[in-house]
PDB file of N, CA, C and O in Angstrom:
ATOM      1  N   UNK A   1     104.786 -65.177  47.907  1.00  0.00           N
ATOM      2  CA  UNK A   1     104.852 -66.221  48.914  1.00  0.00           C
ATOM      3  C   UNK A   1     103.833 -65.904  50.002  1.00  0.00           C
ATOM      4  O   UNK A   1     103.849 -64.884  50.691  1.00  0.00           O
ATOM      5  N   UNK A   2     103.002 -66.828  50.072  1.00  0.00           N
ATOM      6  CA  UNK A   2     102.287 -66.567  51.578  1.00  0.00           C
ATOM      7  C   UNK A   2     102.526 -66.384  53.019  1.00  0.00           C
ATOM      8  O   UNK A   2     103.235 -67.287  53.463  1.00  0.00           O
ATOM      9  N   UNK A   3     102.232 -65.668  53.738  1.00  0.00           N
ATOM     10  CA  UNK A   3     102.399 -65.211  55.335  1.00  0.00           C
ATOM     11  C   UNK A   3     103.165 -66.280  55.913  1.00  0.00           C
ATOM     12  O   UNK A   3     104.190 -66.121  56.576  1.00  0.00           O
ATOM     13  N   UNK A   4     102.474 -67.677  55.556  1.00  0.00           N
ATOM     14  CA  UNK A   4     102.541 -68.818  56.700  1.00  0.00           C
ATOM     15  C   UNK A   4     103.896 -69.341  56.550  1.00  0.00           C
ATOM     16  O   UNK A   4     104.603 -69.875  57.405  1.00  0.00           O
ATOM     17  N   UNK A   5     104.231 -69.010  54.867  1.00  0.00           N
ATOM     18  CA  UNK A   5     105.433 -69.792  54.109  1.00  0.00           C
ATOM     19  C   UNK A   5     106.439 -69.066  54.855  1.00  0.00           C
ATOM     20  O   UNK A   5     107.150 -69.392  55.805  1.00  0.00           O
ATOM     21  N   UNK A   6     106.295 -67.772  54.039  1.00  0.00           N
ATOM     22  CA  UNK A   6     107.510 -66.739  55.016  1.00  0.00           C
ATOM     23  C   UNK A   6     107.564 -67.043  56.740  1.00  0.00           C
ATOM     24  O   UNK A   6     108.679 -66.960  57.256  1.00  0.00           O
ATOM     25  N   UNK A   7     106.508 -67.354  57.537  1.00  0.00           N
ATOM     26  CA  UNK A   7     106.990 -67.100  58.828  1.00  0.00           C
ATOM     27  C   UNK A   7     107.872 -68.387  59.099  1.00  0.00           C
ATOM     28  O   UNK A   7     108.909 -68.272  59.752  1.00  0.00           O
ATOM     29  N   UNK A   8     107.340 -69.988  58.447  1.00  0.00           N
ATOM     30  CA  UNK A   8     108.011 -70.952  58.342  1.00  0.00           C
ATOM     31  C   UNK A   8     109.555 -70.716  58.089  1.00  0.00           C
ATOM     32  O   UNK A   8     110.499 -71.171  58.734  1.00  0.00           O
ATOM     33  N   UNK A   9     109.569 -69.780  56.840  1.00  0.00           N
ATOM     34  CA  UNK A   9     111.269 -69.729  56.514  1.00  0.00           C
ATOM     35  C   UNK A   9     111.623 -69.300  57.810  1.00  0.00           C
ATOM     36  O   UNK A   9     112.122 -69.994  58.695  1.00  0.00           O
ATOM     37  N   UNK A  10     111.306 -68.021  57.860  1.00  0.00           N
ATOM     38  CA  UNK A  10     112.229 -67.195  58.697  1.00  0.00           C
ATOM     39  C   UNK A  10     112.715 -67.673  59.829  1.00  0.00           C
ATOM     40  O   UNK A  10     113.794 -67.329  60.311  1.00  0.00           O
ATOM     41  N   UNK A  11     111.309 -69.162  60.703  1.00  0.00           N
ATOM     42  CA  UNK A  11     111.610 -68.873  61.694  1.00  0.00           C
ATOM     43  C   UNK A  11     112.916 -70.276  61.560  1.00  0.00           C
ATOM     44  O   UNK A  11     113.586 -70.627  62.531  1.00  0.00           O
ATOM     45  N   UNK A  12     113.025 -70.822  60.338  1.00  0.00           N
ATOM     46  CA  UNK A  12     114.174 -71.845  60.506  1.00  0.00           C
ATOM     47  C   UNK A  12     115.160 -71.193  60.553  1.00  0.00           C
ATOM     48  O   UNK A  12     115.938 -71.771  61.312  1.00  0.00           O
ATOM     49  N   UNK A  13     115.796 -69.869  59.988  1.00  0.00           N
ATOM     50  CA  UNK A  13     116.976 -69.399  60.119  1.00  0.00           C
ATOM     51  C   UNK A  13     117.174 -68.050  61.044  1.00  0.00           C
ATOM     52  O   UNK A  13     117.794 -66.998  60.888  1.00  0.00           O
ATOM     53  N   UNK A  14     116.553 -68.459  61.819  1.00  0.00           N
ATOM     54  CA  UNK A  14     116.142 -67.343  62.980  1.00  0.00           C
ATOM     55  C   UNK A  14     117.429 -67.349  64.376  1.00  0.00           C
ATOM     56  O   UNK A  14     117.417 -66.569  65.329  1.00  0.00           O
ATOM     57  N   UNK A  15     118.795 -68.818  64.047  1.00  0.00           N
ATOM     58  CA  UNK A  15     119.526 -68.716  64.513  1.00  0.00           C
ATOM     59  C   UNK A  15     120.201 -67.897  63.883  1.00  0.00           C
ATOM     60  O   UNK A  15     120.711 -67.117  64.687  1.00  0.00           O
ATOM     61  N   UNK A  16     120.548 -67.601  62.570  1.00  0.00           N
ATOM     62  CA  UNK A  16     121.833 -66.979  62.128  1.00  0.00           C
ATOM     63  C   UNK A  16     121.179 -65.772  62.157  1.00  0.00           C
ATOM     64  O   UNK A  16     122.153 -65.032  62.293  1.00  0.00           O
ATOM     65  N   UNK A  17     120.347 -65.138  62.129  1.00  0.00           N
ATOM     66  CA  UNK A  17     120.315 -64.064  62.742  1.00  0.00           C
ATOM     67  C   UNK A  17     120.525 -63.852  63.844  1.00  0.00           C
ATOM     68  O   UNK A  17     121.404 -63.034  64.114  1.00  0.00           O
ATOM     69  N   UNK A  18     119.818 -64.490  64.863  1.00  0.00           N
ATOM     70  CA  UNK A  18     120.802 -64.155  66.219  1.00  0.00           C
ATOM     71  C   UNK A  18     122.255 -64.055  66.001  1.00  0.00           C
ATOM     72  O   UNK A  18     122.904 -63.039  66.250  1.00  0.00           O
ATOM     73  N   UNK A  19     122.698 -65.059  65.566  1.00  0.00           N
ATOM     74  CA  UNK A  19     123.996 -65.324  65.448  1.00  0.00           C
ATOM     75  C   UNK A  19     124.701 -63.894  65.140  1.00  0.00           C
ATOM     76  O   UNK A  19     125.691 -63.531  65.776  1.00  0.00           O
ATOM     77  N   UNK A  20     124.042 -63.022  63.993  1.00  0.00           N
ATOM     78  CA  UNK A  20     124.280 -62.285  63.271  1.00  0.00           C
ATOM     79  C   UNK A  20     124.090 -61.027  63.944  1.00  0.00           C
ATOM     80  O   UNK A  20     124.757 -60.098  63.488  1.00  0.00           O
ATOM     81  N   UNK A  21     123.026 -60.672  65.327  1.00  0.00           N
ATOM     82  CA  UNK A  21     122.983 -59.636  65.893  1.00  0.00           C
ATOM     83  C   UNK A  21     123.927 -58.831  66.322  1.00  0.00           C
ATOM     84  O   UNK A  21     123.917 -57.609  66.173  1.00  0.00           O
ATOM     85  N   UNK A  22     125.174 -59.770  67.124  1.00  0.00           N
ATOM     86  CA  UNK A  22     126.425 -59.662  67.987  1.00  0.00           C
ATOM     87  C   UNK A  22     127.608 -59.405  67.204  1.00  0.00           C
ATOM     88  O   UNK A  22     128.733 -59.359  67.700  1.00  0.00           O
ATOM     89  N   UNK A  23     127.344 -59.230  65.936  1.00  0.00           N
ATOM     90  CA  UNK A  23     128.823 -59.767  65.033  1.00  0.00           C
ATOM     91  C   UNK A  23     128.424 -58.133  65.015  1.00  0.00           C
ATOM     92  O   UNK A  23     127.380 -57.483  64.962  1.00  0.00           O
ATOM     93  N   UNK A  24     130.397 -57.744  65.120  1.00  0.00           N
ATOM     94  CA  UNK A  24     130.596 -56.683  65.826  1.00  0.00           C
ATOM     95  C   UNK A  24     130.734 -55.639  64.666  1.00  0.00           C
ATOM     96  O   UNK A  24     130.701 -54.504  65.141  1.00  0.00           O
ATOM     97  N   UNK A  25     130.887 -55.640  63.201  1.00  0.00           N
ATOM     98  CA  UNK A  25     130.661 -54.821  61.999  1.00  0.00           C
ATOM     99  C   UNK A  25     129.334 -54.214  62.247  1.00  0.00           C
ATOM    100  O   UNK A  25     129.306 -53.004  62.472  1.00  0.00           O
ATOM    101  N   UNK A  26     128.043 -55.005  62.235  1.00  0.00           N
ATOM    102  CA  UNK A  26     126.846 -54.556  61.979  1.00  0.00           C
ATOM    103  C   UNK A  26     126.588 -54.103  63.398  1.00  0.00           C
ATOM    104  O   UNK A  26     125.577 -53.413  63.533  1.00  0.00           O
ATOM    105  N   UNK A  27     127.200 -54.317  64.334  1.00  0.00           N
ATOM    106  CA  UNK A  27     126.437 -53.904  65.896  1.00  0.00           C
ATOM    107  C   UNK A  27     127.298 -52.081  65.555  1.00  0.00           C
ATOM    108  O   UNK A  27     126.599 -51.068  65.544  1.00  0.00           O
ATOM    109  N   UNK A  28     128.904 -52.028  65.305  1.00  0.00           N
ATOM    110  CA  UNK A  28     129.054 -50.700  64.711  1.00  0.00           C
ATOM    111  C   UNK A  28     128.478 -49.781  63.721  1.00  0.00           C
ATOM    112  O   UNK A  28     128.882 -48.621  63.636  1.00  0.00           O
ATOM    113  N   UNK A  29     127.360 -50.350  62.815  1.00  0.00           N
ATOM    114  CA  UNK A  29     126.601 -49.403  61.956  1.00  0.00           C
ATOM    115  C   UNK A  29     125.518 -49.231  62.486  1.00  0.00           C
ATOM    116  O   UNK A  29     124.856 -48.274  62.084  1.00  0.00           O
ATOM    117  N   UNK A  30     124.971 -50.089  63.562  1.00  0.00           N
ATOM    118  CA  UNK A  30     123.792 -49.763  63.912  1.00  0.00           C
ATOM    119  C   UNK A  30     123.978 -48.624  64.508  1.00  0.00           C
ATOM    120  O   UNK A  30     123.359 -47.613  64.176  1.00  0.00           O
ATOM    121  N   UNK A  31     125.325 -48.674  65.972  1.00  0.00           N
ATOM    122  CA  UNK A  31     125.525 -47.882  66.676  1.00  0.00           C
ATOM    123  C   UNK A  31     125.450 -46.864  66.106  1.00  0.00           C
ATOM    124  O   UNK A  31     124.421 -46.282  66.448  1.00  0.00           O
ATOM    125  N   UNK A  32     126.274 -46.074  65.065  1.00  0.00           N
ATOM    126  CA  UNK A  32     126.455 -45.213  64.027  1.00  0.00           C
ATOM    127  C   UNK A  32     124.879 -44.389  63.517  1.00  0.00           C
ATOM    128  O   UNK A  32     124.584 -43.194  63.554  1.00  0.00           O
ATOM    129  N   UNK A  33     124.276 -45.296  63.166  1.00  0.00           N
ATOM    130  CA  UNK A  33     122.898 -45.177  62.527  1.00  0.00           C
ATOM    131  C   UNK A  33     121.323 -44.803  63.224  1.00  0.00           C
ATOM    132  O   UNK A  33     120.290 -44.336  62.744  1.00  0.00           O
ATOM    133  N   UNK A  34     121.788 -45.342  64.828  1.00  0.00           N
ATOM    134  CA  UNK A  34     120.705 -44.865  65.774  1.00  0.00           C
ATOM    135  C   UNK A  34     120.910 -43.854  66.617  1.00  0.00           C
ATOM    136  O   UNK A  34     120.069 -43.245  67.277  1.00  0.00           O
ATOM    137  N   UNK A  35     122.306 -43.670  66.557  1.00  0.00           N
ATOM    138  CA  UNK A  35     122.675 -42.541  68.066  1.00  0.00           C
ATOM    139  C   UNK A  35     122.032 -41.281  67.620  1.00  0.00           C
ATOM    140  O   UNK A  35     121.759 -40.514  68.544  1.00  0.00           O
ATOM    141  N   UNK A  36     121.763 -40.935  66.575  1.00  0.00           N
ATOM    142  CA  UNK A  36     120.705 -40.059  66.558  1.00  0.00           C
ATOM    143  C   UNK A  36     119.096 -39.670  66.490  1.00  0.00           C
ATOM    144  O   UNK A  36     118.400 -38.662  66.373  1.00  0.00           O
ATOM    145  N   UNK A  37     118.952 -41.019  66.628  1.00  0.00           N
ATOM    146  CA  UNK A  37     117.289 -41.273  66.497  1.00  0.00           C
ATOM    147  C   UNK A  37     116.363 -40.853  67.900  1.00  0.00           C
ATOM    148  O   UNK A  37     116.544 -41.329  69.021  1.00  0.00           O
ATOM    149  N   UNK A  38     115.373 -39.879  67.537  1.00  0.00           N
ATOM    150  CA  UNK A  38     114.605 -39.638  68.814  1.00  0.00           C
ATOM    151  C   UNK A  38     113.262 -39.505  68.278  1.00  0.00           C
ATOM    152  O   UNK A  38     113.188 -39.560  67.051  1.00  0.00           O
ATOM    153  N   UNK A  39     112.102 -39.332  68.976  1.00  0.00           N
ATOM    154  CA  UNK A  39     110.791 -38.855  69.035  1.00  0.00           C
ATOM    155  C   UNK A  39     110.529 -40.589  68.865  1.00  0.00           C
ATOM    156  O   UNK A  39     111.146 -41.347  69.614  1.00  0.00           O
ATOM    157  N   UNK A  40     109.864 -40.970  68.145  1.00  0.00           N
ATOM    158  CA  UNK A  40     108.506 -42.227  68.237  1.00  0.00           C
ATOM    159  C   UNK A  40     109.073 -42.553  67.046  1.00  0.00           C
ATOM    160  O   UNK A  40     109.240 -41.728  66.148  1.00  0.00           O
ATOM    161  N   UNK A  41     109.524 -44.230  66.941  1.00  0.00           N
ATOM    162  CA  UNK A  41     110.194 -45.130  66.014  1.00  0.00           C
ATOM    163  C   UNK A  41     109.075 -46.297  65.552  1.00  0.00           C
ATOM    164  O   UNK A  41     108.563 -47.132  66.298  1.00  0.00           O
ATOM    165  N   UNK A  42     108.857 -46.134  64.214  1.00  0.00           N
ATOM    166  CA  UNK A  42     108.661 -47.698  64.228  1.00  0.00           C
ATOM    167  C   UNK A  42     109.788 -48.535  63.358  1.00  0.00           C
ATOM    168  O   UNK A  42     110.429 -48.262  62.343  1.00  0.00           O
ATOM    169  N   UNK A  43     109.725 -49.770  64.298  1.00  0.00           N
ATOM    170  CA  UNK A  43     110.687 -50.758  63.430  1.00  0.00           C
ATOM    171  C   UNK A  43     109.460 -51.610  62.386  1.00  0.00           C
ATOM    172  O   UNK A  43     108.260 -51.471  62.622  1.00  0.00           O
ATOM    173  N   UNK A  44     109.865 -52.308  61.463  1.00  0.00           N
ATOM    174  CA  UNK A  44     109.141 -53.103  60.722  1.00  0.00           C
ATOM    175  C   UNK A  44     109.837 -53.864  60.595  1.00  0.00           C
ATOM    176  O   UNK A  44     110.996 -53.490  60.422  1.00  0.00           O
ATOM    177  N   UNK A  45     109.581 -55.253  60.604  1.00  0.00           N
ATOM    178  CA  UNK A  45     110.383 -56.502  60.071  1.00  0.00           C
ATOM    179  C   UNK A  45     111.361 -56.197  61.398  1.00  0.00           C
ATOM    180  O   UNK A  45     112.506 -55.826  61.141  1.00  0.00           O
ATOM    181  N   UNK A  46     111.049 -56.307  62.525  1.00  0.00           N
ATOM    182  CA  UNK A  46     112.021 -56.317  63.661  1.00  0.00           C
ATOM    183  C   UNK A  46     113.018 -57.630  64.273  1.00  0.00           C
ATOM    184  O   UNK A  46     114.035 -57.569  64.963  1.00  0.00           O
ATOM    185  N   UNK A  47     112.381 -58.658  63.795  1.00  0.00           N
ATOM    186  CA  UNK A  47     113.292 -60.043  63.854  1.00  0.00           C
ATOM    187  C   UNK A  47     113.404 -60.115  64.780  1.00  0.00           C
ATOM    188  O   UNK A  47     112.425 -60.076  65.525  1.00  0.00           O
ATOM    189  N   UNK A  48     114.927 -60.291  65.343  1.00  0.00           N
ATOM    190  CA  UNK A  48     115.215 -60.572  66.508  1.00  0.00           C
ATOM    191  C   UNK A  48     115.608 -58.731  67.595  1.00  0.00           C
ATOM    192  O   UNK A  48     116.021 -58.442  68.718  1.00  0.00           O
ATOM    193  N   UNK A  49     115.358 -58.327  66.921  1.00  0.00           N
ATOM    194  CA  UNK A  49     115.606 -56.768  67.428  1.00  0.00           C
ATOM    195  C   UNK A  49     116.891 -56.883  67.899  1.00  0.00           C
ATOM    196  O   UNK A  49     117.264 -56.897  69.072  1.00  0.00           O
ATOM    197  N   UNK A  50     117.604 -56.972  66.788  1.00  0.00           N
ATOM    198  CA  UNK A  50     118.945 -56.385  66.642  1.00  0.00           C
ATOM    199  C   UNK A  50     119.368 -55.327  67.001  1.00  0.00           C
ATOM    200  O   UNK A  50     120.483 -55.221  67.513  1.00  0.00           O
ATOM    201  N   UNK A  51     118.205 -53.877  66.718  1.00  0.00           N
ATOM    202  CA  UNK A  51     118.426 -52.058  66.524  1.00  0.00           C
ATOM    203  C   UNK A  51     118.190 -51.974  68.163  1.00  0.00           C
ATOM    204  O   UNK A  51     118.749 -51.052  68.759  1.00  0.00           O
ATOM    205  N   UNK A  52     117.391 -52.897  68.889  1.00  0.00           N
ATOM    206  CA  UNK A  52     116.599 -52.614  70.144  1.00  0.00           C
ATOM    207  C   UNK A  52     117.891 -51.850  71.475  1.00  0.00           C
ATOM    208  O   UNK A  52     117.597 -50.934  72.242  1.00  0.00           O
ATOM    209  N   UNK A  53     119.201 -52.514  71.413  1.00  0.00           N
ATOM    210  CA  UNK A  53     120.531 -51.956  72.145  1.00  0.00           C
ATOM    211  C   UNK A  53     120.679 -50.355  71.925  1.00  0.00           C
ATOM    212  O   UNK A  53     120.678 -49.529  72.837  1.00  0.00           O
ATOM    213  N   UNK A  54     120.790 -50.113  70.727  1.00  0.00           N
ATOM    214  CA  UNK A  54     121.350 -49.333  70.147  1.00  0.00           C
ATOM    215  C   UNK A  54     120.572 -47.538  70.127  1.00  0.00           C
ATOM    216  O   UNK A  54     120.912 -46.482  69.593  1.00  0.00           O
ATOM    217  N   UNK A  55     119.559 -47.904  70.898  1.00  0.00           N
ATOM    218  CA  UNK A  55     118.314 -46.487  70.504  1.00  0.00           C
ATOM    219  C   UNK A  55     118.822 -46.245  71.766  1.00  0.00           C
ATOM    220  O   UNK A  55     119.151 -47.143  72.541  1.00  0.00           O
ATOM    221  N   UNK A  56     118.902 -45.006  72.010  1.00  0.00           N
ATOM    222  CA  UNK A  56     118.533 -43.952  73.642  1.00  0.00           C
ATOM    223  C   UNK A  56     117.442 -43.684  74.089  1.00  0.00           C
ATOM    224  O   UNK A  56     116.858 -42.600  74.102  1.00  0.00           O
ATOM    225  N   UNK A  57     117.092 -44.799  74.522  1.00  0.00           N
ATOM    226  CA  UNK A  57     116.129 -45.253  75.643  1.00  0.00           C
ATOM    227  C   UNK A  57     115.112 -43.592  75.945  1.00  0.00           C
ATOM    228  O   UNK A  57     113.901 -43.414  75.809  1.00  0.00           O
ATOM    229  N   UNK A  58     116.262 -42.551  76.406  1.00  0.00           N
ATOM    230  CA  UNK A  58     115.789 -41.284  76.659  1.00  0.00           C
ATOM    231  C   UNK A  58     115.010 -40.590  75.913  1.00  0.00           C
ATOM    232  O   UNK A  58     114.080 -39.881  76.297  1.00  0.00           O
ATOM    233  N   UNK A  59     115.355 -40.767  74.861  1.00  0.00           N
ATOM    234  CA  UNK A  59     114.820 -39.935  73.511  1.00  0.00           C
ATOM    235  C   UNK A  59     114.274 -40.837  72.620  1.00  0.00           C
ATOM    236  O   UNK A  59     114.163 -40.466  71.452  1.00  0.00           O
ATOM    237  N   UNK A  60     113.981 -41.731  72.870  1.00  0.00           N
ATOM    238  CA  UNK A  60     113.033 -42.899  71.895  1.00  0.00           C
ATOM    239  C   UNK A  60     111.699 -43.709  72.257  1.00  0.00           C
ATOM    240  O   UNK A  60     111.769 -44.492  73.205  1.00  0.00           O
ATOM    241  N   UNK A  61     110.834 -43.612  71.763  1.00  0.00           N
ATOM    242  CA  UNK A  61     109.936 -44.377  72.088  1.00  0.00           C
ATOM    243  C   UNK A  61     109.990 -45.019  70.921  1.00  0.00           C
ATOM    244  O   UNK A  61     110.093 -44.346  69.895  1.00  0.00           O
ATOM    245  N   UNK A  62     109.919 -46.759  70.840  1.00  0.00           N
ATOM    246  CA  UNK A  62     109.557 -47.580  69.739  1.00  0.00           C
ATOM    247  C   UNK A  62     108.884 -48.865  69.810  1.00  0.00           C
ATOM    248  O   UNK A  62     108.585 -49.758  70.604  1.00  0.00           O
ATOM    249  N   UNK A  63     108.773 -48.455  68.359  1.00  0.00           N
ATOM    250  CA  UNK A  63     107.070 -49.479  68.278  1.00  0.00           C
ATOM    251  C   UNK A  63     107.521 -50.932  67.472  1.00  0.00           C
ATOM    252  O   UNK A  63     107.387 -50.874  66.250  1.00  0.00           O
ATOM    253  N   UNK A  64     107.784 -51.586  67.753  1.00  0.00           N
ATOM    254  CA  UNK A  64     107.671 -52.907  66.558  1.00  0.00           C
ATOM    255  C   UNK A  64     107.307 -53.672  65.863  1.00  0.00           C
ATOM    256  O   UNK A  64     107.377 -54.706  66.528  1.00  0.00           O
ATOM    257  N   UNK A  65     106.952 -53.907  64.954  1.00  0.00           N
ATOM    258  CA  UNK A  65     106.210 -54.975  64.267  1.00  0.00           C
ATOM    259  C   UNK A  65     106.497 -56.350  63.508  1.00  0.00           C
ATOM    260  O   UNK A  65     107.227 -56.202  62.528  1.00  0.00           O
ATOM    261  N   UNK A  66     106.052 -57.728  63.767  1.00  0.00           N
ATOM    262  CA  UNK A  66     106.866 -58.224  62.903  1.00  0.00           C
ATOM    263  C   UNK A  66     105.991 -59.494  63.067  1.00  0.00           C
ATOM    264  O   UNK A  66     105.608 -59.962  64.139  1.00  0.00           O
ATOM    265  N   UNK A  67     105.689 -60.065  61.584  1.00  0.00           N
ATOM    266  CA  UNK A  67     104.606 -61.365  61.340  1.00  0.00           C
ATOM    267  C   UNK A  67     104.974 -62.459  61.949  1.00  0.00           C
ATOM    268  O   UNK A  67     104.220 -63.380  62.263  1.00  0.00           O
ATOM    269  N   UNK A  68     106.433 -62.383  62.184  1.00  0.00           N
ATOM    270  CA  UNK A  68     106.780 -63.996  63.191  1.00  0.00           C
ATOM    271  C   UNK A  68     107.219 -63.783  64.789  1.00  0.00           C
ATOM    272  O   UNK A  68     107.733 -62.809  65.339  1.00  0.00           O
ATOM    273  N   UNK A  69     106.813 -65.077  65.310  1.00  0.00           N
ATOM    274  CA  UNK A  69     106.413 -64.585  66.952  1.00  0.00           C
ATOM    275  C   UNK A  69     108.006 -64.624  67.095  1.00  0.00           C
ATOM    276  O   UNK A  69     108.537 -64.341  68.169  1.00  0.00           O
TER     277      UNK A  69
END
């Protein structure tokens, strides 16, 4: 699929991901999954930066990337 196609999809269902950030299962695995993350992060495919809460600010520097604005 081409760049333009994918950014088209994504950005139509770019509510239910939001939607999907807050829902409180996945906000507990993130929590789970980042509280140990430190030194220099990159995210890829960052979306709506879901992980972005969840890092310690203190011990993280991160980088993001992601083809749709």
């Amino acid at each position: 699929m081409k760049k333009e196609k994918l950014i088209r999809k994504y950005d139509k269902q770019v509510k239910m991901y939001e939607k999907n950030r807050d829902q409180a299962t996945l906000s507990n695995w993130r929590r789970k999954l980042l509280k140990s993350a430190y030194g220099n992060v990159l995210e890829v495919g960052i979306g709506v930066g879901a992980n972005f809460p969840f890092y310690n600010r203190e011990k993280v520097h991160i980088t993001g990337v992601d083809f749709s604005q």
